[in-house]
C-alpha positions in Angstrom: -3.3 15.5 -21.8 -0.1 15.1 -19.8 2.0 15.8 -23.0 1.1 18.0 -25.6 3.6 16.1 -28.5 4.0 12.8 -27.7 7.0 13.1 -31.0 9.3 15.5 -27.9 9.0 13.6 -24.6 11.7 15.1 -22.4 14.6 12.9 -21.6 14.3 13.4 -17.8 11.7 13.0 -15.4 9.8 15.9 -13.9 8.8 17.3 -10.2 5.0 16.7 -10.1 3.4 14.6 -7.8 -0.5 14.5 -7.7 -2.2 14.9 -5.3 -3.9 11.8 -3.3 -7.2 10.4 -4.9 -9.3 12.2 -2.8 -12.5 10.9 -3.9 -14.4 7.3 -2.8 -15.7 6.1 -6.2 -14.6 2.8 -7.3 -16.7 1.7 -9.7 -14.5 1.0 -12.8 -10.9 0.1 -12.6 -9.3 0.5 -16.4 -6.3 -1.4 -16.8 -3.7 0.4 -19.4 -0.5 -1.0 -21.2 2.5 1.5 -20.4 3.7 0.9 -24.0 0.7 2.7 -25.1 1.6 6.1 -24.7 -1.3 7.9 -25.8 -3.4 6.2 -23.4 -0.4 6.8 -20.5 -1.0 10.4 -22.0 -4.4 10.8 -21.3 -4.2 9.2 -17.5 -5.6 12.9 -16.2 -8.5 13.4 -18.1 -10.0 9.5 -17.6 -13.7 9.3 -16.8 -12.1 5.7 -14.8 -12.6 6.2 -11.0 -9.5 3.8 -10.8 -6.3 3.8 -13.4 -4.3 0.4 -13.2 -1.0 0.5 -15.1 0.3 -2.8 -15.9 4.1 -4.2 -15.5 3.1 -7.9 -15.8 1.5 -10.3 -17.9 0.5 -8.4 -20.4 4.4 -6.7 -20.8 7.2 -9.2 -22.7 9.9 -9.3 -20.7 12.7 -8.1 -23.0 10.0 -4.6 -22.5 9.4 -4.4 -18.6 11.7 -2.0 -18.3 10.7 0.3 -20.9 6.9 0.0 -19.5 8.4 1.3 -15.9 10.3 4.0 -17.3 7.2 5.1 -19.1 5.2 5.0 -15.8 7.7 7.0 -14.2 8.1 9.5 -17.0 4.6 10.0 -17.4 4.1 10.3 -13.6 6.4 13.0 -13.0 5.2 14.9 -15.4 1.3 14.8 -14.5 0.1 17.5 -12.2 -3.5 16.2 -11.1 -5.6 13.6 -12.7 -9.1 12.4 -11.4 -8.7 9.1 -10.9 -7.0 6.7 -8.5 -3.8 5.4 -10.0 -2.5 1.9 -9.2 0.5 0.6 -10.5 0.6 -3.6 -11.0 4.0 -4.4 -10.5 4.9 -8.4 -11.2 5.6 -10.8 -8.3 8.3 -10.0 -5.3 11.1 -12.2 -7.4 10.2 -11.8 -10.6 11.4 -8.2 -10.5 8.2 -6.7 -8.5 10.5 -5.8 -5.4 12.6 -3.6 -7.4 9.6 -1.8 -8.9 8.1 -1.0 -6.0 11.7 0.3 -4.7 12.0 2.6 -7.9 8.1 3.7 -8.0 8.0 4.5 -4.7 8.7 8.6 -4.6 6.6 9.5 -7.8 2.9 10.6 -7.7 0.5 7.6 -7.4 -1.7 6.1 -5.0 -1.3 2.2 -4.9 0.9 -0.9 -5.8 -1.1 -4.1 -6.9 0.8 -7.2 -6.6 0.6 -9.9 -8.4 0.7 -13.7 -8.1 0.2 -13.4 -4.3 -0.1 -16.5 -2.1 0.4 -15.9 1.1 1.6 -13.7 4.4 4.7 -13.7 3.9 4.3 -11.8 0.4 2.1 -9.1 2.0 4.5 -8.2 4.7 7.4 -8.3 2.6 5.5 -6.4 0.1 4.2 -3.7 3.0 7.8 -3.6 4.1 9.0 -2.1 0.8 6.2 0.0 0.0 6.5 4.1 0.9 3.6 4.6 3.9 1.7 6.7 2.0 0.3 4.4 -0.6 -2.1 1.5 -0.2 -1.6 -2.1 -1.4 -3.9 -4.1 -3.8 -3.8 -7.5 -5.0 -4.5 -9.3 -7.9 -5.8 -12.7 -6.3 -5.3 -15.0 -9.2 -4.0 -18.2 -7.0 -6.1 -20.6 -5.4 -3.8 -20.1 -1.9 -4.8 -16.6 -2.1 -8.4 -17.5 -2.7 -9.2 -20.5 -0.3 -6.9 -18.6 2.3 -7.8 -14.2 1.5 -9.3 -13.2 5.0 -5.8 -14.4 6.3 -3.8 -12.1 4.0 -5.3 -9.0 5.6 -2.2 -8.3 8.1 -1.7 -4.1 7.9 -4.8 -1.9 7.1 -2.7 -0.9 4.1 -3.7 -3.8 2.4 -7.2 -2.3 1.0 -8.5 -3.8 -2.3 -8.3 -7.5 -3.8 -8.9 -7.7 -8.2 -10.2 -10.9 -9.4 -8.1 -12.3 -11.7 -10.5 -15.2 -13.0 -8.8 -16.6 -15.4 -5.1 -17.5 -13.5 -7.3 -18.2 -10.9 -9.3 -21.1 -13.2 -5.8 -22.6 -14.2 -4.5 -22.0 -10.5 -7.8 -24.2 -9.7 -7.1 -27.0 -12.7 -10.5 -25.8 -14.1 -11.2 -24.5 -17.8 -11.8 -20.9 -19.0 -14.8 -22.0 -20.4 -16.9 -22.1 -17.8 -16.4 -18.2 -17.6 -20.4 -16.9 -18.8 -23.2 -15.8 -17.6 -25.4 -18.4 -15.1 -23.0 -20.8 -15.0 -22.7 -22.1 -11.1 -19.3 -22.6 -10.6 -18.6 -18.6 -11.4 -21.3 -17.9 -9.1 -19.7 -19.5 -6.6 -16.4 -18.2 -7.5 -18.1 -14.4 -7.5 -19.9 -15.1 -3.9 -17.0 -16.6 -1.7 -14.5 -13.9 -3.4 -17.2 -11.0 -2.5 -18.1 -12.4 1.2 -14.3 -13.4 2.1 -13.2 -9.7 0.8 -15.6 -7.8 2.5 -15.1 -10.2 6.3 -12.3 -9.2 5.6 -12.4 -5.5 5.4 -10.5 -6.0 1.7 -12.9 -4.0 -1.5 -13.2 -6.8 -4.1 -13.0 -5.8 -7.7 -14.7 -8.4 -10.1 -12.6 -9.6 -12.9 -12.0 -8.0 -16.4 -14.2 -9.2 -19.0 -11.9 -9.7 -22.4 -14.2 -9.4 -24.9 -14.1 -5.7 -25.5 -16.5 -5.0 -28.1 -19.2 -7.2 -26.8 -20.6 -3.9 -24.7 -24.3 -5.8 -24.3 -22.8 -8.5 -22.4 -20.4 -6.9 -20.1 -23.4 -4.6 -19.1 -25.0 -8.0 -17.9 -21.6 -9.3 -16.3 -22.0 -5.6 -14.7 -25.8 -5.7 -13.7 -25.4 -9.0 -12.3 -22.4 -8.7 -9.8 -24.0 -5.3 -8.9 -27.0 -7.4 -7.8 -24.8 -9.6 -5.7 -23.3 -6.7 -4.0 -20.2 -6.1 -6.2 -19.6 -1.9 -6.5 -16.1 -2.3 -8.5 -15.8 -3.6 -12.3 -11.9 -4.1 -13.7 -12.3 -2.6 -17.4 -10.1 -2.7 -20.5 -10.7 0.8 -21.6 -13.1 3.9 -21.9 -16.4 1.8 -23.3 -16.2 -0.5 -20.6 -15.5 2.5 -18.0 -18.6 4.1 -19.4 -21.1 1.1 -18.7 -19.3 0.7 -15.5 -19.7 3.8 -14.0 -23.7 3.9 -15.3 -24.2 0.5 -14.2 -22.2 0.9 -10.3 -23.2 4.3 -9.3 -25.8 5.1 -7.0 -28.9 6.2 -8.2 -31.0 9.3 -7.4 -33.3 7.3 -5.8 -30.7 5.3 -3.4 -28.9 8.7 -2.4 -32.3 10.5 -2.3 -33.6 7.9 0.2 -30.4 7.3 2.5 -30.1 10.9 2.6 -33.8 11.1 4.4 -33.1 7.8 6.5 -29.9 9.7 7.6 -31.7 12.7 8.6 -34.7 11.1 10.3 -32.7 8.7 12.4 -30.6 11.4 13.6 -33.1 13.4 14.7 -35.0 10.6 16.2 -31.6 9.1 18.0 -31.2 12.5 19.5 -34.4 11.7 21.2 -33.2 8.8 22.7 -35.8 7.2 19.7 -33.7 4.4 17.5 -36.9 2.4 16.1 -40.2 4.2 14.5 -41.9 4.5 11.8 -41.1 6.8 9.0 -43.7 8.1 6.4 -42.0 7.6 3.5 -39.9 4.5 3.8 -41.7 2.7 6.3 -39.8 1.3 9.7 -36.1 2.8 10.3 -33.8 1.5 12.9 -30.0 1.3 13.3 -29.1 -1.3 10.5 -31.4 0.6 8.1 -29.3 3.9 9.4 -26.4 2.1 8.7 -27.1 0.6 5.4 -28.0 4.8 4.5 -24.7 5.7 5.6 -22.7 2.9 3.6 -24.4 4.1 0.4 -23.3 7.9 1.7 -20.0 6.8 1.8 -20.0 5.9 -1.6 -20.4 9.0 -3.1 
């Protein structure tokens, strides 16, 4: 816990600043309300490989500020924490620009922004932002989504969240079409995934609200794992848990690319980049390469 009585916050912020994430795992990404200040509390102790503490939709208005104080209070006071922290801020002129300004010398890792259409957003965005923090987005707009692989301006710009259901009203289609097998989601799921990763942007599938229905988000899980998806967005620690079971990489998968990696090496340095392996049949470059993405991953 970052505070040990939550009844005697101090009236001023502190000096710490965590560390960078240094880890690669990105399997759950748990969004948390600011107002909630025993979950800001326990921000360095989550089991979430990603933290994502929202200033938009889900924050009234007459309470934004209050959430971004929080953030910043709770920020300064944290010395480490295990996960990746991401702050949503709300769109450039709806107050986002002046968030980012205020954020941007406390201990955290990324701004997400939200509502983002276009170029223009991203540089402006980029141009605000201190250089040593990355810049998501929460693509919720059908610009953003018919046009993503052209939003990818500065290598900053690493991850894109699905934000399914903005983008379904963005689109003029109806939430209900949001379950399991229905085609249109599919679709929605494959072009995000394929556009993102053209693009050289991580794509995060999209939170799935229904919070105590844990047997279907471990098939909403299961089944954008087996379109490629590594990254869930999660409402809290239930949904981190299945996340993090459901994305990581098996023993088998790290057991194997750890043998590919090994046996190719030793064979490249032999001028040898095709032959046939004992145990896992024919190895050549891509199935090298494919060993070290999974490594990567760790």
């Amino acid at each position: 816990m970052i505070f040990s009585d939550l009844g005697r916050l101090p009236s001023t912020f502190g000096s710490e600043r965590k560390a960078p994430c240094s880890h690669k795992r990105r399997r759950s990404n748990m969004m948390l309300n600011p107002l909630n200040l025993k979950h800001l509390n326990r921000m360095d102790e989550s089991e979430a490989d990603m933290i994502t503490l929202n200033l938009e939709d889900a924050i009234a208005p007459s309470r934004k500020k209050e959430a971004l104080q929080n953030i910043a209070l709770f920020l300064s006071h944290m010395e480490q924490s295990r996960s990746f922290i991401i702050v949503r801020t709300n769109p450039l002129d709806e107050g986002g620009a002046e968030e980012i300004a205020f954020l941007n010398d406390f201990g955290f890792d990324a701004i997400r922004l939200a509502k983002v259409k276009n170029q223009t957003e991203i540089a402006r965005a980029l141009t605000l932002l201190s250089s040593d923090k990355e810049l998501h987005i929460s693509l919720e707009t059908k610009e953003a989504f018919a046009g993503l692989a052209a939003l990818r301006i500065d290598e900053r710009l690493t991850t894109a969240n699905l934000g399914i259901l903005d983008l379904l009203t963005s689109l003029g289609l109806p939430q209900s079409i949001v379950r399991l097998g229905n085609p249109t989601i599919d679709y929605i799921l494959s072009k995000f995934l394929v556009d993102a990763k053209s693009a050289g942007i991580h794509p995060v599938s999209f939170m799935f609200q229904e919070y105590n229905d844990t047997e279907t988000f471990r098939k909403w899980c299961e089944h954008e794992k087996a379109m490629g998806f590594e990254s869930k967005a999660c409402m809290g620690p239930k949904q981190v848990e299945i996340a993090n079971e459901v994305f990581k990489i098996n023993k088998y998968e790290l057991s194997r690319a750890q043998h590919i990696k090994e046996v190719f090496e030793a064979n490249a340095g032999k001028g040898n980049n095709g032959f046939m392996d004992e145990k896992y049949g024919f190895i050549d470059e891509p199935i090298y390469r494919d060993a070290l993405l999974i490594l990567n991953n760790i």
